[in-house]
SEMAR-406422 format. One line per 8 residues: number of its first residue (from 0); their letters; for each residue x negated, y negated, z of C-alpha. Coordinates in steps of 0.2 Angstrom, whole numbers, padded with zeros to 4 digits. Layout:
<rs>
NUM	A	X:Y:Z; ... .
</rs>
This chain:
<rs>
0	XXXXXXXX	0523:-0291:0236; 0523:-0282:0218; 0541:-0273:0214; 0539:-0256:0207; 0554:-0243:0202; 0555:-0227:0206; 0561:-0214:0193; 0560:-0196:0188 .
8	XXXXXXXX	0562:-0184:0173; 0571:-0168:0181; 0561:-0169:0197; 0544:-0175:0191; 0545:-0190:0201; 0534:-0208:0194; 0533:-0224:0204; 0533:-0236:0189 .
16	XXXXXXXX	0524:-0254:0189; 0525:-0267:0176; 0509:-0275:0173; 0517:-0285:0156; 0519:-0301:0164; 0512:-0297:0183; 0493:-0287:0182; 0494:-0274:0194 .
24	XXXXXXXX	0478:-0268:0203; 0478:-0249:0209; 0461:-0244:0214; 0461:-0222:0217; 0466:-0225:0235; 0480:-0236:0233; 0486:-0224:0221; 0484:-0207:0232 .
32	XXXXXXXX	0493:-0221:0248; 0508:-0224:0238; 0508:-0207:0232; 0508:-0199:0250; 0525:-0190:0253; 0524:-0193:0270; 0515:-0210:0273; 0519:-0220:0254 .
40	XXXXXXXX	0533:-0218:0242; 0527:-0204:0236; 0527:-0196:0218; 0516:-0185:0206; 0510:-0199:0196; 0510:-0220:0196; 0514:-0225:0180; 0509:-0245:0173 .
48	XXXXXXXX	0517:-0253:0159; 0506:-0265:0151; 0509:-0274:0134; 0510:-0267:0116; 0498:-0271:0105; 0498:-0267:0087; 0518:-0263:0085; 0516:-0254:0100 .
56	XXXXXXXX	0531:-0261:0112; 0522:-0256:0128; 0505:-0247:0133; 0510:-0233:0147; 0494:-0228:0159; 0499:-0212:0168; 0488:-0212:0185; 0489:-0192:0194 .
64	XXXXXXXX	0495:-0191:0214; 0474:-0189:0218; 0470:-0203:0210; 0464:-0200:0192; 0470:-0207:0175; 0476:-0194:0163; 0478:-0196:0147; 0498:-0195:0143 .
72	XXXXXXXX	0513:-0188:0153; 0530:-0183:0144; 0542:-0184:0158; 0536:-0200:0161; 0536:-0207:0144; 0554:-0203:0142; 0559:-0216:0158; 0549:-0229:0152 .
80	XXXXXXXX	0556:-0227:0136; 0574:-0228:0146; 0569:-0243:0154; 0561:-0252:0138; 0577:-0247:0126; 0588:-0255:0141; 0578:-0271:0142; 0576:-0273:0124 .
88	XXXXXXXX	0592:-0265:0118; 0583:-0253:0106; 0586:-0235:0104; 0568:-0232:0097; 0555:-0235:0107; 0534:-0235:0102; 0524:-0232:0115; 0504:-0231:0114 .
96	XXXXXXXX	0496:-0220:0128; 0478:-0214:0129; 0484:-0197:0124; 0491:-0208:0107; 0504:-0213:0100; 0523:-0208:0106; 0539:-0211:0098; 0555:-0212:0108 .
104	XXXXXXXX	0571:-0212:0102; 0589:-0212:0115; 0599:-0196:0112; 0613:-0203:0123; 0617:-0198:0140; 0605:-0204:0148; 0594:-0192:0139; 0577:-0195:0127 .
112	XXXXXXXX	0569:-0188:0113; 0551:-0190:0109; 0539:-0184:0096; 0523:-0178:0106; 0515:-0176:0090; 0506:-0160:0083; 0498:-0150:0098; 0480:-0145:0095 .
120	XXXXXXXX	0472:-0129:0095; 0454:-0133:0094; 0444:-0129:0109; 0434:-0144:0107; 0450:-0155:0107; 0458:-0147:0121; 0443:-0147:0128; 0436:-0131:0132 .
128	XXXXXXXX	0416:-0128:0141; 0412:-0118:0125; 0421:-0111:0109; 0432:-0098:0112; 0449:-0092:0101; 0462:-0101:0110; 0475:-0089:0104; 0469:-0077:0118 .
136	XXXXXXXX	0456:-0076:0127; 0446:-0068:0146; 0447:-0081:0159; 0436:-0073:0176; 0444:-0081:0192; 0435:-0073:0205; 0436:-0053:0207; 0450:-0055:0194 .
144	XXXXXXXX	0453:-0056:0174; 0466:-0066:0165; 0471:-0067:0146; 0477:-0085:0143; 0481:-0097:0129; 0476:-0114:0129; 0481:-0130:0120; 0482:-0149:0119 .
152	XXXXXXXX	0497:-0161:0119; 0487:-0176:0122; 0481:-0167:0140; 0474:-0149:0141; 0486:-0135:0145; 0479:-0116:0149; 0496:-0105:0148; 0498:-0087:0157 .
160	XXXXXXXX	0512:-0077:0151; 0519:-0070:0168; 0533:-0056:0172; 0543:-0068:0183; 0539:-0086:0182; 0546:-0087:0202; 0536:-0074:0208; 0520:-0079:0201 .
168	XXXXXXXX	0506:-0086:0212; 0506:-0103:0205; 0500:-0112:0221; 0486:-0101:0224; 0479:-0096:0205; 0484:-0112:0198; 0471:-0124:0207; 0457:-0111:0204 .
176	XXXXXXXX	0461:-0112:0185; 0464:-0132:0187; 0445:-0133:0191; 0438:-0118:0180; 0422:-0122:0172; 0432:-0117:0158; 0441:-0134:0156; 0428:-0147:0158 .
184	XXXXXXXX	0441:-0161:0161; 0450:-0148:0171; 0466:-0141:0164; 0486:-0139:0170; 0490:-0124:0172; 0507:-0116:0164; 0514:-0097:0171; 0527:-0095:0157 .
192	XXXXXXXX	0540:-0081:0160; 0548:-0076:0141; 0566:-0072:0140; 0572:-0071:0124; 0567:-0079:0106; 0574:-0096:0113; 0573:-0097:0131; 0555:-0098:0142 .
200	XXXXXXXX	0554:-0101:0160; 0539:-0111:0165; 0533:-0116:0183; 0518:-0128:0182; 0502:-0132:0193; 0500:-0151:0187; 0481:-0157:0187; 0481:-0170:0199 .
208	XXXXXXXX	0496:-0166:0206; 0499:-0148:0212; 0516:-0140:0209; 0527:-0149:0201; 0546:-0149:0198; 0545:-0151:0178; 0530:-0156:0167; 0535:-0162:0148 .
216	XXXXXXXX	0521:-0162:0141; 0516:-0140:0148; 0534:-0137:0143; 0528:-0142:0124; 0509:-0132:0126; 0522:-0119:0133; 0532:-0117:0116; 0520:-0120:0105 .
224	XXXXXXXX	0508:-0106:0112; 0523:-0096:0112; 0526:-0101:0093; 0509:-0098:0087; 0509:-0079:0094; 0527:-0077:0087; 0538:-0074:0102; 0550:-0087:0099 .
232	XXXXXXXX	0557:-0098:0088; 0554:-0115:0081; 0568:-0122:0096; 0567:-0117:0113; 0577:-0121:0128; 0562:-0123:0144; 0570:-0120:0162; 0558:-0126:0175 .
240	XXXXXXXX	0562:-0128:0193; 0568:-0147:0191; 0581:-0142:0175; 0578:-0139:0158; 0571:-0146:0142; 0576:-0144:0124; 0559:-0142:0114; 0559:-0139:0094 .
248	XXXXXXXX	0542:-0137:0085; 0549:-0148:0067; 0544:-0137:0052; 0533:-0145:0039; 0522:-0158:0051; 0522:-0146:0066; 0528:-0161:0077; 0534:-0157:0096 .
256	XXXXXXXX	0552:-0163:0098; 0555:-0166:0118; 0572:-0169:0125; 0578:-0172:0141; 0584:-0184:0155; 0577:-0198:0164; 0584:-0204:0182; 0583:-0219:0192 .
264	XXXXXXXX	0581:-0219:0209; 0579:-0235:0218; 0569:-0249:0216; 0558:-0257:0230; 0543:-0269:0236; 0525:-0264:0239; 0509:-0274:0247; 0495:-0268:0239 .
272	XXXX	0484:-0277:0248; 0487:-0269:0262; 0484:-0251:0251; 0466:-0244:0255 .
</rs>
């Protein structure tokens, strides 16, 4: 039996494994059983801890509901941060993902701060199929045309500036933009609703995951994007469906500040061996 913990950042719900001392084997449909809402545990994403390397106090793998490893994943970086500052009785955390580095710090509460470093605006970083101004450009999803944005905060984000954030049809465009030819390592999708200089609401199609309650790092692509065409300031407030996140874009290195909660919910046993 391995133990795993179950934790969330406002809804975006990680069942977390540390591999440090224990190595955890998750082939994809282990991953997609224990991420079943009605036959596993059930999450958006499996997260491993593994050992630091390099200053590093942990290496955090973020693996998606369907089975694919993504690159980084704020929400979750904030509870393992919790869990590390806990265990180690730090309040500054380094983690090193596959999206790079991430830097945590408690800002009490129960609540984490981390530098998601600079976003990237280059289409070949983000990555996009061929070079286009990310500012703004046409996106074709079938009979229709979309103007979108599109960044990198260690994972590609394609932004749609919507009306109202709960009326837009984020279950049905946001797979189809998921899988765009566009985004050749497919793209999470972010319908952002402006509502003044410092507030956005932001619903999110998660690659991997579908809709999700909140999304750290499309909450950062969000205000960035935002930023960069001059409708908000450098510190936003983000509402999603799961709660809100404090997001400030620092002057001078162009750094995303991420701030927000992370919850435990219960801790637990799992044969993985019996997992297909």
């Amino acid at each position: 039996m391995v133990p795993f913990l179950k934790m969330h950042g406002l809804g975006n719900d990680f069942v977390v494994f540390d591999a440090r001392k224990q190595a955890v084997a998750l082939s994809a449909g282990a991953v997609r059983a224990i991420a079943d809402r009605h036959r596993g545990i059930g999450c958006d994403q499996l997260i491993v801890i593994e050992r630091g390397t390099d200053g590093f106090d942990a290496r955090m793998r973020s693996i998606n509901a369907d089975g694919g490893e993504v690159e980084s994943c704020g929400n979750a970086a904030r509870c393992v941060a919790r869990l590390l500052m806990e265990e180690l009785g730090k309040a500054q955390i380094a983690l090193d993902t596959e999206g790079g580095p991430l830097a945590c710090v408690d800002a009490g509460s129960g609540r984490v701060t981390v530098d998601m470093g600079r976003p990237s605006f280059a289409w070949q970083k983000i990555p996009l199929a061929r070079e286009m101004d990310t500012r703004s450009f046409a996106l074709e999803v079938g009979d229709a045309r979309y103007t979108v944005s599109a960044a990198s905060v260690g994972n590609p984000h394609c932004v749609l500036f919507v009306e109202d954030a709960s009326s837009a049809p984020v279950e049905i465009l946001g797979p189809r933009i998921e899988t765009h030819p566009m985004f050749p390592k497919r793209t999470n999708v972010e319908f952002v609703q402006l509502r003044d200089r410092e507030h956005l609401r932001l619903r999110v199609w998660e690659r991997g995951a579908g809709l999700t309650q909140a999304c750290g790092t499309g909450a950062c692509a969000a205000a960035a994007i935002a930023h960069r065409l001059g409708r908000v300031e450098r510190r936003v407030e983000v509402e999603l469906d799961g709660g809100s996140l404090d997001i400030i874009l620092r002057d001078g290195d162009e750094h995303i500040l991420m701030t927000g909660p992370a919850a435990f919910s219960f801790r637990g046993e799992i044969d993985l061996e019996a997992s297909p």
